[in-house]
N, C-alpha and C positions, 0 to 999 in steps of 0.2 A: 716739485711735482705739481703742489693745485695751481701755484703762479701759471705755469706752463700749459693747464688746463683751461686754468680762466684766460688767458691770452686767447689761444688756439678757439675756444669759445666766441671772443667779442670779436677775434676777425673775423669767423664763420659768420656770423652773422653781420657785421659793417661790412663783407662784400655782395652776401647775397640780398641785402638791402639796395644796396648802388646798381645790382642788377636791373636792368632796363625790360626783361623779358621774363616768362616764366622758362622758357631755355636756357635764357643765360642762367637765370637762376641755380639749375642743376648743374649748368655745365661750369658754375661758379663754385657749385658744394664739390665736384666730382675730380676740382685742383684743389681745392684745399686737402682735400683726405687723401690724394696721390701725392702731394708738395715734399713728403718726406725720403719719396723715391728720385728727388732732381726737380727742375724746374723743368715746366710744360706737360709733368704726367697727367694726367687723367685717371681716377678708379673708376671702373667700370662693371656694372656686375650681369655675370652670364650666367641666364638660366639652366641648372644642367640638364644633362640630355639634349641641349638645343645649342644652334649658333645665331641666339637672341642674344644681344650685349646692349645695357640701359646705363646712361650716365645716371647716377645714384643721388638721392633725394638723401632729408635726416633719415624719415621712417623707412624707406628701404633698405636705408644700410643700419640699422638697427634689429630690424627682423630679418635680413637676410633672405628676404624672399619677397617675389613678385608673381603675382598672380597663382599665388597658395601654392607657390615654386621653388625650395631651395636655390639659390644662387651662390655662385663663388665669384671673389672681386678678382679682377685683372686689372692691371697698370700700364695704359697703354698709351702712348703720344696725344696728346688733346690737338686738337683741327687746326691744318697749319704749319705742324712741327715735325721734326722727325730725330731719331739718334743720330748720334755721331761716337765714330770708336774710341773705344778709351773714356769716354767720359760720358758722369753721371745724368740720368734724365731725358730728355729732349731738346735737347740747347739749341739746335737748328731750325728757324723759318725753313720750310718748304721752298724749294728753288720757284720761283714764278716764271711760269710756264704759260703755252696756252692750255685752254679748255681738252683742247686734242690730245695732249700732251700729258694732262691732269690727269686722262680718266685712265692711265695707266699706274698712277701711283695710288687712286685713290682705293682700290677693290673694283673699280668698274674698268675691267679689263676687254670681260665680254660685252660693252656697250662702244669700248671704242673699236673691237673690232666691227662688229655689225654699223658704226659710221662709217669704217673703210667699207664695207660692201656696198653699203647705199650711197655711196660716193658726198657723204656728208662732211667727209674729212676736211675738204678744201675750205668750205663754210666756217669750220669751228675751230682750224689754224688760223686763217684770216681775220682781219680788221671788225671789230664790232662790241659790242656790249651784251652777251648773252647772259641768261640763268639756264642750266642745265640739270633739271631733272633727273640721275643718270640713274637707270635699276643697276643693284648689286649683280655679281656674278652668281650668287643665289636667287637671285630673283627673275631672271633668265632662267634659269634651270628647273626654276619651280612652275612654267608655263607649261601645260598640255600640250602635248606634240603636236598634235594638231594646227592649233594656232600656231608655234613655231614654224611647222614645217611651212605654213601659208603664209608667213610673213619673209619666211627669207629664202622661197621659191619665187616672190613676186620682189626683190630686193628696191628696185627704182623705186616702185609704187608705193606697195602700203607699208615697208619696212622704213622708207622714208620719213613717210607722212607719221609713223609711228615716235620713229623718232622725235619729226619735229613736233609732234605734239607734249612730248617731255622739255618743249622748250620755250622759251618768254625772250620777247628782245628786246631786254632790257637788264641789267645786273640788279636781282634782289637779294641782301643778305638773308640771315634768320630776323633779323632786327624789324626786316619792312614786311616777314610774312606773318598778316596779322591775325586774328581769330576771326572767319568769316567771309576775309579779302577772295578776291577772284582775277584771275589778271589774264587775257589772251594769248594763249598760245601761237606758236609759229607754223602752227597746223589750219588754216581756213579760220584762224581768230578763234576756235573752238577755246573757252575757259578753262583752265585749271581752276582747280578748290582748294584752297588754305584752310586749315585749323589749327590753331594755335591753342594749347588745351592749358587749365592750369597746373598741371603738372608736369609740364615742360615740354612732355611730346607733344609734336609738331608733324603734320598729317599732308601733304600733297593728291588730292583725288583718294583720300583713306592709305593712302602706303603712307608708311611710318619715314621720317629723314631719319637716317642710322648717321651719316657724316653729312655734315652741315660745313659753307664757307669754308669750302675748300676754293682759293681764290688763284684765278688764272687773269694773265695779260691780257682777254679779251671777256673777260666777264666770271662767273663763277658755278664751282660746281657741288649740287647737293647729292648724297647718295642716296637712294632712296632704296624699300624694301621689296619691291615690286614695282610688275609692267604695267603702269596704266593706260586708260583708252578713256577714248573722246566720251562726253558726255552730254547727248543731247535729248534726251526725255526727263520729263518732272518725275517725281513720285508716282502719282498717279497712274502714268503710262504702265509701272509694275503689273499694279493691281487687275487694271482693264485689259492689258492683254497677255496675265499668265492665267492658264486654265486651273493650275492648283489653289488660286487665290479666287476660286467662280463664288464658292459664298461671299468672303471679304468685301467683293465686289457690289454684290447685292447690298449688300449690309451697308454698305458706303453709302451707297445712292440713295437708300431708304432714310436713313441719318441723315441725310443734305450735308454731306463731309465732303464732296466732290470740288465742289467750287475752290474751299479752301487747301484740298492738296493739289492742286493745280495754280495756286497762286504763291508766287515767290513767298521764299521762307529759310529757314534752316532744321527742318524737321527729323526725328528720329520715328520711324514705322516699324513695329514688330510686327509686322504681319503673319496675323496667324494662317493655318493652310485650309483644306478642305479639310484634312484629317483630322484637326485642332478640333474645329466646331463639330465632326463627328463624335468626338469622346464625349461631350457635353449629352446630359440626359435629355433625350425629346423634349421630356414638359416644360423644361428648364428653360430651352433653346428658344421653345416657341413663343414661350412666356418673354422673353427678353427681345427678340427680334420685331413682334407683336406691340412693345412698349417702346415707342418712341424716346422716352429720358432716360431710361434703363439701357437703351439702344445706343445712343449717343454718349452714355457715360460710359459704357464699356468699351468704346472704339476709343474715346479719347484717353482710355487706361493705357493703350496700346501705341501714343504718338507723347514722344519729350517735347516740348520746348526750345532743346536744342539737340543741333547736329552730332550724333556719338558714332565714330568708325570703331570700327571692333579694335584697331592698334591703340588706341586711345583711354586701352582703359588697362590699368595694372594691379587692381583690389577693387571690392565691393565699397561701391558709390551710390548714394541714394541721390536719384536725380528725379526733380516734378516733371509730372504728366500734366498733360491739357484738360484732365479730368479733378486737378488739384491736389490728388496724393504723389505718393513715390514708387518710385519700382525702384530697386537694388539693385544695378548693373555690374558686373562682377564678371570675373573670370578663376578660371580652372584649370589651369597650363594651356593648353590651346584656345580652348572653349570659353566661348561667349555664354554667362548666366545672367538668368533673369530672377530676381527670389532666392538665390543658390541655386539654380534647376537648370543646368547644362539642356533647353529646350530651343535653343537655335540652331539649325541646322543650313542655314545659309546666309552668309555676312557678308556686309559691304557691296548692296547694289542699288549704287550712287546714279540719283537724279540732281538736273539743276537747283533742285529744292531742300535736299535734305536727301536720307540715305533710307535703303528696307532692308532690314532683317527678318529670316523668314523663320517663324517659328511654329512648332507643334505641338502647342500645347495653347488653348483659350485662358486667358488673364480677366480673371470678371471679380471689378472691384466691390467691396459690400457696398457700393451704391445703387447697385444694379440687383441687388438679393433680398428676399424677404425675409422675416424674422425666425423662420424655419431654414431655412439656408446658412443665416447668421451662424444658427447656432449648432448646427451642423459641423459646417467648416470651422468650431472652435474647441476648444480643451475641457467642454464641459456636456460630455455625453451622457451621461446618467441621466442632469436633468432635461434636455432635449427629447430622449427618451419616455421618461416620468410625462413631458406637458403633451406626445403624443397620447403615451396611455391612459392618460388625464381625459382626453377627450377635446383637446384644446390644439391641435394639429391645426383647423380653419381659421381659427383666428390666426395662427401664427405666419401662414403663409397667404392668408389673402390681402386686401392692399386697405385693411384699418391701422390709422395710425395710433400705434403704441408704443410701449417700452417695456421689455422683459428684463426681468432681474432672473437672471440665471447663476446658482450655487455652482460653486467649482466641484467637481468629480469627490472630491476629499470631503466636504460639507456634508454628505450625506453617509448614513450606516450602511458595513455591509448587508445584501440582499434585501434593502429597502423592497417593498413590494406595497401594491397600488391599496388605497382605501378609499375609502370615503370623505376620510378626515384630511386624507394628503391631496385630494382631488379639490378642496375647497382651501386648502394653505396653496396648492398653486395657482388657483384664481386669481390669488391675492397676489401673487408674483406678477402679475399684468398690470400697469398700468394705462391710463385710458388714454395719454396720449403721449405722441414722439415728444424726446425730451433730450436732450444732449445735459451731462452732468455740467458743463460751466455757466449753465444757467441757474443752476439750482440755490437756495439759499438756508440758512436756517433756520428751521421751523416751518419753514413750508410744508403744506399739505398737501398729498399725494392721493387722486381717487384711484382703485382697484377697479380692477372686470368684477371683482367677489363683494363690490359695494362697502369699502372701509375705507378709510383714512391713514393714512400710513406717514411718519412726519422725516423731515428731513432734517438730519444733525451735522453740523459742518465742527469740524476739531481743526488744529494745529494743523498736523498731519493726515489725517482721512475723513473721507464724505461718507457721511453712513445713511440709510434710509431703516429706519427704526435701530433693531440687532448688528444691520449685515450690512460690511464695509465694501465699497467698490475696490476692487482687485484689482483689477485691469482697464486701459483705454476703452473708450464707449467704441463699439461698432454702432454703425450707421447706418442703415437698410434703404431698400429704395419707400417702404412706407413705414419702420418704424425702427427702433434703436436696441439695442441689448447695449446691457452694464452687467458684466461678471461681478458676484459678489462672494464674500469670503463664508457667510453661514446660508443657512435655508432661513428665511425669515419667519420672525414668531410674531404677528399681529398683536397690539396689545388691546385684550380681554379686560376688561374692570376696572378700577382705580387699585392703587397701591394696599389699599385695604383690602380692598378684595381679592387680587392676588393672595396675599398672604392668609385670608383666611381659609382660600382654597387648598393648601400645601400645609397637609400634616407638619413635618417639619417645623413650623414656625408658629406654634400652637400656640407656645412661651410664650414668645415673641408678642402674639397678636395679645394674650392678656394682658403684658408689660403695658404694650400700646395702651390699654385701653384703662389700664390703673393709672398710667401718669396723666390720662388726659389729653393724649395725643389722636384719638381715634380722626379725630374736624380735622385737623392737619393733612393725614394720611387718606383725606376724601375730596381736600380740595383740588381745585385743577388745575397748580404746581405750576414750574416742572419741577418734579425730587428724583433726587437719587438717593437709593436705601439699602445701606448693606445688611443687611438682616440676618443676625445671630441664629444659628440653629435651634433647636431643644438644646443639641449635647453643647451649646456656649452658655448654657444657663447656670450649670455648677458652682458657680460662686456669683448670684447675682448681687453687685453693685447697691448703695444702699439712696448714694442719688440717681434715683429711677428716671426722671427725666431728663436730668443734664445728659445721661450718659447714652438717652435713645437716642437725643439732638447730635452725640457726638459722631451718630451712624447715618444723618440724615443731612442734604444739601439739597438749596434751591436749585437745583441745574438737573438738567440730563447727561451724564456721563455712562455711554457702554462700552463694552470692554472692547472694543475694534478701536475707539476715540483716546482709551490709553497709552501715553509713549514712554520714553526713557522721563522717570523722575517726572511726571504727571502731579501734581496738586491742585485737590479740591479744597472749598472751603465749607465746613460742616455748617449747623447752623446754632452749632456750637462749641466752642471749643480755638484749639488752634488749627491751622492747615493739616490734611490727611495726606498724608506720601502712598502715589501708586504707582507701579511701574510694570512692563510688558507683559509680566508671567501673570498680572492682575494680585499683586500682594497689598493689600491695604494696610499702611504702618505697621508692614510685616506679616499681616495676619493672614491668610491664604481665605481664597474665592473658590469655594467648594459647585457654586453654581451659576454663572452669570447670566446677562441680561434677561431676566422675567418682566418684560416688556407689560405695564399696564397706560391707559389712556391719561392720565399726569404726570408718570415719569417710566421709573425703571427698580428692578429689585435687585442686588446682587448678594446671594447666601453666602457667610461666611462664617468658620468653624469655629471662631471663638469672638468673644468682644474686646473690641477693638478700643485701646489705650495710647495714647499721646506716646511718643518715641520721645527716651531719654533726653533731657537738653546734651548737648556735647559743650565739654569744659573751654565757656569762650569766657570772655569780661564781658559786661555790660553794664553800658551807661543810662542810668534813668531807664532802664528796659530795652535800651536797644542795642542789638548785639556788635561786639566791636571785633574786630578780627586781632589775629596775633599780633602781627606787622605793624597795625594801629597801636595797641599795647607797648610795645617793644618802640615804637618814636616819642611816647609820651615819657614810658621812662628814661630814655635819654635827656628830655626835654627838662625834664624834674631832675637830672644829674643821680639818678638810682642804678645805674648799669655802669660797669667797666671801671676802669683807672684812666690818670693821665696819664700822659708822657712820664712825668716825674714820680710814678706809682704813688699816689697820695689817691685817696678814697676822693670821689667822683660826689660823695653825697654833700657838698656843701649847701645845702639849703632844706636841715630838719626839719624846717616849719612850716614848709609848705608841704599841705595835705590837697591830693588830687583826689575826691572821693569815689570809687567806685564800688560797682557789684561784682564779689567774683562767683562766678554759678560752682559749684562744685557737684559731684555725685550726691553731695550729704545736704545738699540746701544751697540756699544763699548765705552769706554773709557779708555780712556788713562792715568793709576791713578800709582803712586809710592805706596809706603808701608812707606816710608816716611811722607807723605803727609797726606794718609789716619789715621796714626796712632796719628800724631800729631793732626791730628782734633777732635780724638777721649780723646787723653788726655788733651785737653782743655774744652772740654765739661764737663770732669769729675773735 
């Protein structure tokens, strides 16, 4: 069973490695996973409710779903093949045929008749090297009457010319339709548009190829999922001459974005509507329209990089904009999203440049937003809120460069309410200039709007500024930055000493300090960390008073946001302190953390704090040896096991290996000699 796993594994992968295309690639996964049904099957997975059928990727056929779609697989002849009765699979090449002849076997039944009307038939039995584009007999059906009725009431004419425009004369497989390619149609040379996408689908003018290389005697036939038309305006042409794009338009010009969507490309347009930019606040609009970089980042939020047909896309893909971030293009059974937000409401109209989607709904990246904006549009209402009532609204939204430290919603108590004291702690949440956190370092000094210093601590795992750890990715504003933080930050007031002589609590504490002679310590300007025993840790105070202050005291700054799994400091006396997430110091629990003063930091802890038992290892001259280590030596020494011939293993009494073995009761001081010999007297 795993043999037959691991097999079926390293073929799956040495074929769709040898695959030449990101097509063949699926259409390579989509026989191996049909191979148990016959040779030539294909799986195929159809979305329910639809007559959408996708040759199957790994991850599509693992979640069973495409485009947030349940699917059911089908096993159907792969391109080229067909049954034969009686026997398993697809065993039969397709009889070679012409083109004329093909689009009867293929599903394009209703494209060969509409050749016999337009008298095209004579053409595509005859002698030549075509490619035919051919719409399914759904995709025929799915055209508004209108156009039908006008295309095959005027049958010579534009049913022709329609035709021929699905046509290339010259035979391209899937192999030669490359990502981007363009080849001349048999319509007045008008271009066709190839995408070749990395997920296998394959795009002619945005219709999807559902059957590919389906090959005829005079060239070959692709199916396609719709009727295309000729394509002769850029992008731009959209914009300038739909009325519901009349802001877009403006906004274009104002930007000097003109030039370049008018210039060859492969572009993707969300073009928002008139009703888009309506939902947007006046001040907002005007403020952003008004600003030229604010203006230009928000349009190029709005334009990929590259060319996306709405068939092209089967799950949420983060694809860059011309403004440097991502949007999340995605889909929802039919619907085209942007963000998760089903805000498209018209897809696929293809210029020579690239494609417009019309959307309704304005995309304004936080490069384009102030630091009242910022913080607005994020998860941290309360204190957004708090720096209005604050008084601190102008600063936040005019165009001084700074950086707010915004407390997540949680960080604050219920029914906080406005003071004096909290009006001057969020001053201090300002600082004075844009900062983005990957510049930062540690120990750097931070200035406040509130006139303080505030320092920067870098850990393993988090970047703190004093207390309070960044949370979240830095937003970006158009003049200054927010960094969510995990607490409300507490400035630090005093030296170490001073904190603690401020807090009742540590009354003890401060005398202890100041009998052992520690008070010069506790004033200098560090950095320390000090866990600091309550009153109620004073119960049984310790009789060396100083050793055992130093065993609560380290040259560093450690606060509790900077703690990870199995954290160790080193005291500035003693052995290493063990802390870990919940903040337990060698056990002993953190009744109050970071009391932030100007040389370090305080954290109160309920009891004094004692060196954690040694755990029962050996060690040599002091240094700890593991079991494994132990357990090779004594083989080494012949003190373990028998021979072969059961005769005791300990032929060599005299050699004494000396070690320490720690025990719960002490040390002792024991040979291997000694120990061993007592053991084979017992026995």
């Amino acid at each position: 069973m795993h043999l037959t796993l691991f097999t079926l594994a390293i073929t799956l992968i040495a074929t769709i490695c040898l695959a030449k295309s990101p097509y063949q690639s699926v259409l390579q996964h989509s026989r191996i996973r049909g191979r148990q049904h016959g040779p030539n099957v294909c799986a195929m997975q159809k979305i329910q409710g639809t007559d959408k059928k996708y040759f199957t990727n790994c991850k599509q056929w693992y979640h069973r779903k495409i485009c947030g779609k349940p699917t059911v697989i089908s096993y159907e002849c792969c391109p080229g093949y067909e049954k034969l009765s009686g026997e398993k699979g697809c065993p039969a090449a397709l009889p070679l045929v012409n083109i004329y002849n093909t689009l009867g076997v293929v599903g394009a039944a209703t494209t060969k008749m509409y050749s016999e009307r337009a008298q095209l038939r004579e053409e595509i039995e005859g002698p030549g090297s075509f490619t035919f584009f051919a719409p399914s007999n759904q995709a025929w059906a799915a055209l508004p009457t209108e156009i039908l009725d006008a295309l095959v009431s005027n049958v010579n004419i534009e049913l022709l010319n329609a035709l021929h425009y699905h046509m290339v004369n010259r035979r391209l497989t899937s192999e030669d339709l490359k990502h981007g390619s363009a080849f001349p149609s048999m319509y007045q040379d008008f271009n066709v548009h190839i995408h070749h996408y990395p997920n296998g689908i394959v795009t002619v003018n945005c219709a999807r190829l559902v059957k590919t290389d389906q090959h005829a005697t005079n060239g070959i036939v692709h199916v396609v999922d719709r009727v295309i038309t000729a394509v002769t305006n850029n992008v731009h042409t959209f914009i300038d001459t739909d009325d519901d794009l009349e802001t877009l338009r403006t906004a274009v010009a104002a930007a000097g974005l003109t030039q370049m969507l008018e210039s060859d490309g492969h572009y993707t347009v969300f073009a928002p509507t008139n009703e888009a930019f309506e939902k947007i606040p006046p001040e907002m609009l005007k403020r952003i329209l008004g600003d030229p970089v604010a203006l230009r980042d928000l349009l190029n939020y709005h334009i990929l990089k590259n060319m996306q047909c709405a068939e092209s896309i089967t799950s949420g893909t983060p694809l860059e904009t011309l403004q440097g971030t991502v949007l999340e293009v995605g889909c929802d059974g039919s619907d085209m999203t942007l963000n998760g937000k089903a805000i498209i409401q018209k897809k696929d109209q293809l210029g020579t440049n690239g494609v417009v989607h019309y959307i309704n709904e304005l995309l304004i990246p936080d490069s384009a937003k102030t630091l009242l904006e910022l913080a607005q549009g994020s998860a941290v209402t309360t204190a957004t809120k708090l720096f209005v009532d604050a008084g601190l609204g102008s600063h936040l939204s005019g165009s001084e460069a700074l950086t707010i430290l915004t407390p997540q919603n949680e960080a604050f108590k219920e029914g906080v309410t406005m003071t004096g004291e909290l009006k001057k702690l969020l001053k201090n949440h300002i600082l004075k200039e844009q900062l983005s956190s990957g510049v930062l370092y540690h120990r750097q000094e931070l200035e406040t709007l509130g006139g303080i210093k505030l320092r920067v601590l870098v850990y393993r795992n988090s970047l703190c500024i004093e207390n309070s750890c960044i949370a979240a990715h830095d937003k970006t504003g158009r003049f200054g930055s927010m960094f969510t933080v995990d607490k409300v930050l507490t400035p630090p007031m005093g030296t170490i000493m001073d904190v603690l002589k401020a807090d009742d609590q540590f009354s003890l504490l401060v005398g202890a300090i100041q009998t052992a002679g520690l008070t010069e310590l506790m004033n200098q300007a560090g950095p320390h960390t000090v866990f600091a025993p309550t009153n109620d840790a004073f119960s049984a105070l310790p009789k060396e008073l100083a050793s055992v202050l130093k065993y609560h005291m380290a040259k560093e700054i450690l606060v509790s946001g900077g703690v990870g799994s199995h954290t160790r400091l080193k005291p500035l006396q003693g052995d290493k302190l063990e802390l870990n997430m919940t903040v337990y110091i060698n056990k002993v629990p953190v009744v109050e953390a970071d009391l932030m003063a100007t040389n370090g930091v305080v954290h109160a802890v309920g009891a004094i704090i004692k060196p954690l038992c040694k755990s029962n290892r050996f060690t040599e001259t002091g240094t700890k040896v593991s079991i494994s280590t132990v357990k090779r030596v004594l083989y080494r020494h012949n003190l373990k096991g028998r021979s072969a011939r059961k005769k005791p293993l300990l032929q060599n009494p005299h050699k004494k290996a000396r070690l320490w073995f720690t025990t719960a009761h002490g040390d002792k001081d024991r040979t291997f000699g000694e120990m061993s010999s007592g053991l084979m007297k017992q026995k």
